[in-house]
N, C-alpha and C positions, 0 to 999 in steps of 0.2 A: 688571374694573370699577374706576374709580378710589372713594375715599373717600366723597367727597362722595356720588354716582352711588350706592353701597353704602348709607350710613346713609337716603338717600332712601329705596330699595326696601325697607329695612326697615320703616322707619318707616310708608310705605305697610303692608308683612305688619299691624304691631300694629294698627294701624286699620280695618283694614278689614272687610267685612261679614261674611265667614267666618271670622273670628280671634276666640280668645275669650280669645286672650294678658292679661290681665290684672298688673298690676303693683300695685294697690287690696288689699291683705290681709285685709278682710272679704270682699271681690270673689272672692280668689283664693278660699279658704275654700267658698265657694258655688259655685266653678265645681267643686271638688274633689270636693262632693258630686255635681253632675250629672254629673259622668264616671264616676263611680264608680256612680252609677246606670246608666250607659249602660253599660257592662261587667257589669250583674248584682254589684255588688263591693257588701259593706253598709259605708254611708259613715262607721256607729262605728268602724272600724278607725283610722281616724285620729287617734280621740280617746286621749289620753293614757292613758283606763280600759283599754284594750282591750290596754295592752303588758302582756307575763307578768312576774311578779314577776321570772325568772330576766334576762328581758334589760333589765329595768331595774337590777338587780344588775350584769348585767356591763359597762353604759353608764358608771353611776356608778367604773366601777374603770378604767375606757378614761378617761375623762376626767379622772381624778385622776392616771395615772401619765402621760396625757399633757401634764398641768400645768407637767409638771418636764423637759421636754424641747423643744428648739426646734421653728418650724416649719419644713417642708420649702424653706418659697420662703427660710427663710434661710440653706439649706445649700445649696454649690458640687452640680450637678447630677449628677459624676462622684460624689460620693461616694455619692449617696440610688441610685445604678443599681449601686454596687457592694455597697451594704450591703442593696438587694433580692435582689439575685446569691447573696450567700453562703446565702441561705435557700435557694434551691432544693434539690430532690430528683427524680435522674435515674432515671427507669425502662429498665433494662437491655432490655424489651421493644420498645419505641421505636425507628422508624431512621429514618434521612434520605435527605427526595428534597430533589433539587436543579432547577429549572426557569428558565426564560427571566424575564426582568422586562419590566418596558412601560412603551412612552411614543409617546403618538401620534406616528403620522407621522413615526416612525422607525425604525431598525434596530433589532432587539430585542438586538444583539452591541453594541449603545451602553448598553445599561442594565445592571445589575449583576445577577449571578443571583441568586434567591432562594431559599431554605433551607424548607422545610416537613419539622413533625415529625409523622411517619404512625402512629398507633398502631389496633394489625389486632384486632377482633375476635377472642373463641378460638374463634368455629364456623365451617366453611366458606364457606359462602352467608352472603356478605355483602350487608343491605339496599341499603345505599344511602351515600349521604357527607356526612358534616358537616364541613363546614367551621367553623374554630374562629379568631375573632381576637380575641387574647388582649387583657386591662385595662392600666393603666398607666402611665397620663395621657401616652401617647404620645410618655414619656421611659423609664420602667424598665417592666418584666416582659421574657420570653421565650415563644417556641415551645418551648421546648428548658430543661424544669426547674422550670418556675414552677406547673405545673398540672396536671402527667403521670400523678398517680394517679387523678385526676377524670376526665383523658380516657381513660386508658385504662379506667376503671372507665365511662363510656357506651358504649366503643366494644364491651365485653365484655357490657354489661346489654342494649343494643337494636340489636346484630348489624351497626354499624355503622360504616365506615372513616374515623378521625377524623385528620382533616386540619388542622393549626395551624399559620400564618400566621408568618414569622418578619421582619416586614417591620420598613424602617427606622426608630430613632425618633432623639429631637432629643435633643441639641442638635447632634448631629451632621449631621441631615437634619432637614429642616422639611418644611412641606408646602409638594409634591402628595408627597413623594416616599413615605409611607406608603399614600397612597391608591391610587398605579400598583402597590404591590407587591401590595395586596388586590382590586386590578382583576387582576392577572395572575395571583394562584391563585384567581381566582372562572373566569375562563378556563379555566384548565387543570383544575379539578373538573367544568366541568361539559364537558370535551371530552376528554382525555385519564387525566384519573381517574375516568370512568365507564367507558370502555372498562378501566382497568386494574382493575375490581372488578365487571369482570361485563358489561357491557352494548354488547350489538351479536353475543353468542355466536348458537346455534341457534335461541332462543325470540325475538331481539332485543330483549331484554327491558332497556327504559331505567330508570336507578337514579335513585328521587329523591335531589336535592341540597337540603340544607340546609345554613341559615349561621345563624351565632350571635357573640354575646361582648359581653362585659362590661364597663361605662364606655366610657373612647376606643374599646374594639373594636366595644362598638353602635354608637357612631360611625363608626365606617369601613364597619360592615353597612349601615345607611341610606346613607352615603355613595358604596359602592362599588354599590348597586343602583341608583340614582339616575343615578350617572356611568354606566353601562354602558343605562339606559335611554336616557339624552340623545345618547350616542355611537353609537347603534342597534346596540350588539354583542349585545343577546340582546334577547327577549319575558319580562322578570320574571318574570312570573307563570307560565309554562309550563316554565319553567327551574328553580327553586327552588320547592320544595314549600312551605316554611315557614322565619320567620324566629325567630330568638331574642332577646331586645333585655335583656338583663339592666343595669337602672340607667344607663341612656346618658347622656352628657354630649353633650346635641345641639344647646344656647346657646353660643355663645362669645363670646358680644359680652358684655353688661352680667348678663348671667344673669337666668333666671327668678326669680320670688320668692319662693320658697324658698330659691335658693343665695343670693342678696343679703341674706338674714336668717337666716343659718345662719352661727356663730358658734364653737360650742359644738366643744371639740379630741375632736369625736367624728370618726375614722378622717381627713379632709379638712376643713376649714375651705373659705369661701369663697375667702381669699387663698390658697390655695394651689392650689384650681382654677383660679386664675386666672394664675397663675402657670405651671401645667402649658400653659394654652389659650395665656399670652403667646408659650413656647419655639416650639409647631406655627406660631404666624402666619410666613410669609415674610420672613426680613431684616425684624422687627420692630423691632427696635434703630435701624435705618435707614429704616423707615417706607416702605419700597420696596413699591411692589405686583407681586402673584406675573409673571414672566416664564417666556414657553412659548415661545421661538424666535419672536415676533409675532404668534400665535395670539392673539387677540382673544377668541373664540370661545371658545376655553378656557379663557383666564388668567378669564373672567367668570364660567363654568361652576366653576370651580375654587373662585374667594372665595366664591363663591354655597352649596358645598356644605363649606364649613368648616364653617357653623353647619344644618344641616338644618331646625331647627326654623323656620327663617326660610325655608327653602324650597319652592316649590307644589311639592305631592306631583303624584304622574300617578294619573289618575282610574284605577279598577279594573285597573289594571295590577300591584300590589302583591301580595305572597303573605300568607296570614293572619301572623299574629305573635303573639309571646308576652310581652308588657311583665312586667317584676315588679322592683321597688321596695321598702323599706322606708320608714316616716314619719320615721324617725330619721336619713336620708339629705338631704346638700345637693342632690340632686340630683334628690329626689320631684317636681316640676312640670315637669321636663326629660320624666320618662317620661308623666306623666300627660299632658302636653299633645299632646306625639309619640302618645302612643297614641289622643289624639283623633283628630289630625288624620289618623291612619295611615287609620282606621275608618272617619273621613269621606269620604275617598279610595276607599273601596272602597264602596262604599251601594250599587251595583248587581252589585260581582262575586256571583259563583256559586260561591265557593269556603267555605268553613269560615269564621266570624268570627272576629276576633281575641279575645285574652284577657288579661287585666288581672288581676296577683297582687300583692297591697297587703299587707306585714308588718310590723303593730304593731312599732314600735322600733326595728326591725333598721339597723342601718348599713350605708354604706355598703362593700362587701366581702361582704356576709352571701352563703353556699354556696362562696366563690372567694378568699378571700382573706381575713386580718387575723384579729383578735377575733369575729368573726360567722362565719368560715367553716363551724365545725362544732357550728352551734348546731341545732336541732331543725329552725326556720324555715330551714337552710343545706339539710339535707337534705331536705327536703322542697320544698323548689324545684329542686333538681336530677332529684330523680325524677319533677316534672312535665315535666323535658325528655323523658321518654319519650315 
């Protein structure tokens, strides 16, 4: 799509008669509460009473020592991916497969292979597979160190083979080229890594698949479900059991309103979301729009699914999902609204409804990452991934 053609079809989404996009702050405030109704969520969570004295304690000490230190959008992007880097910690359990990459409509030995880190249950019989694509505003985190006690701690609590994403990020790759690499291990889990964890043996017994992850990686979960529905490579919903959507960043244009008035050097600022979202756009610097070998078709599909929230979902085609957010996040109306529209989208499936976890305070990162990871409200969003 070119520019112009793009801000149109947007600007149609906020307008229109299913949208309840709201940019109005008393406005949003009240749509807050009817989703939160609509999820069964009680809508005082949101109110400032309702944080625990402990993580308004730890907010206040995240924003003081973040006082004294720069923001990310003003540091060189090597450095903020090498000084994520040195945190990591490797689980000797851990190994590496290696598989094919993707790009339509062509040779798969033209794409570059992709790296996934497998970490095995310790019981025999393995359920089934999650797929894991990891946060990191689609410049820093890993497959490979950034999160390997967490996954191998679900893949040992709910008997199931956790599969993480090592696909490319920016500034060295912009999109699509993260989104073919989460299209090609959504591929290959639900074809080749079912068969390699059980399924097609004597009982032919098929393994559900699940996906999940965190910030830019819920972004590439709605994204890579979405592109793989439009491209007719699977049936959603009969393919993946269930999604995970932990704090998605699913605006990338102007941001909901929430991140446009989120200020506060709690974990992300809004400038630095936006900053992370500037690196993903294609040859942004040069204001190019994406090119797919003259695929029209695609390059439209492609802009169209940077920002998801801006996207018509497919009616009851979608698998339930699991939104959860903290109020102390830029990024709270990203999920809330995603999570309407997800719900909206499904009003006649037959499957399980989605669910909506809203945590007083917590920042963005809370159970995964930063100051919030191992807070009470961390653990306990992790063990509703069971």
């Amino acid at each position: 799509l070119q520019p112009t053609n793009r801000l149109t079809r947007i600007s149609s989404f906020l307008s229109g008669s299913n949208n309840k996009f709201l940019s109005n702050s008393s406005s949003m405030k009240d749509q807050r509460t009817d989703i939160a109704k609509q999820f069964h969520v009680d809508p005082k969570l949101f109110d400032d009473t309702s944080i625990p004295p402990s993580i308004q304690q730890l907010n206040a000490q995240i924003e003081e020592t973040s006082s004294h230190t720069p923001l990310l959008s003003t540091l060189d992007p090597t450095l903020v991916k090498n000084a994520r880097a040195a945190q990591y910690k490797h689980d000797t359990r851990r190994t590496t497969l290696s598989i094919p990459g993707y790009r339509p409509n062509t040779d798969t030995d033209s794409t570059p292979p992709l790296k996934l880190a497998l970490f095995r249950p310790t019981t025999k019989n393995v359920r089934g597979v999650y797929l894991h694509l990891h946060g990191g505003g689609w410049m820093i985190g890993s497959a490979f160190g950034q999160s390997d006690d967490r996954l191998q701690g679900y893949a040992n609590d709910h008997g199931m083979a956790v599969v993480s994403v090592d696909y490319r990020l920016t500034p060295e790759w912009r999109w699509p080229a993260p989104l073919y690499d989460c299209v090609a291990a959504a591929l290959w889990a639900l074809g080749p890594g079912r068969v390699m964890f059980g399924s097609g043996g004597e009982e032919n017994e098929t393994k559900p698949v699940l996906v999940g992850g965190e910030s830019s990686g819920a972004q590439l979960c709605v994204s890579t479900l979405l592109y793989l529905h439009h491209r007719k490579l699977l049936n959603t919903e009969a393919d993946f059991r269930a999604v995970n959507l932990v704090y998605g960043f699913y605006d990338l244009e102007e941001g909901t309103p929430s991140r446009q008035a989120f200020h506060r050097r709690l974990v992300f600022t809004n400038e630095e979301l936006s900053w992370f979202a500037q690196h993903l756009r294609p040859d942004h610097q040069n204001d190019k729009p994406i090119d797919n070998d003259d695929d029209e078709d695609e390059d439209a599909l492609l802009e169209e699914l940077l920002s998801p929230l801006h996207t018509k979902l497919p009616s009851n085609i979608l698998p339930p999902a699991l939104f959860s957010v903290g109020t102390a996040d830029a990024l709270l109306d990203d999920t809330l609204l995603m999570a309407q529209r997800w719900e909206e989208a499904r009003v006649n499936s037959k499957d399980d409804k989605s669910e909506l976890v809203v945590m007083p305070g917590a920042a963005h990162g809370v159970g995964h990452f930063g100051p919030h990871e191992f807070t009470e409200q961390g653990s306990e969003l992790n063990q509703r991934v069971g």
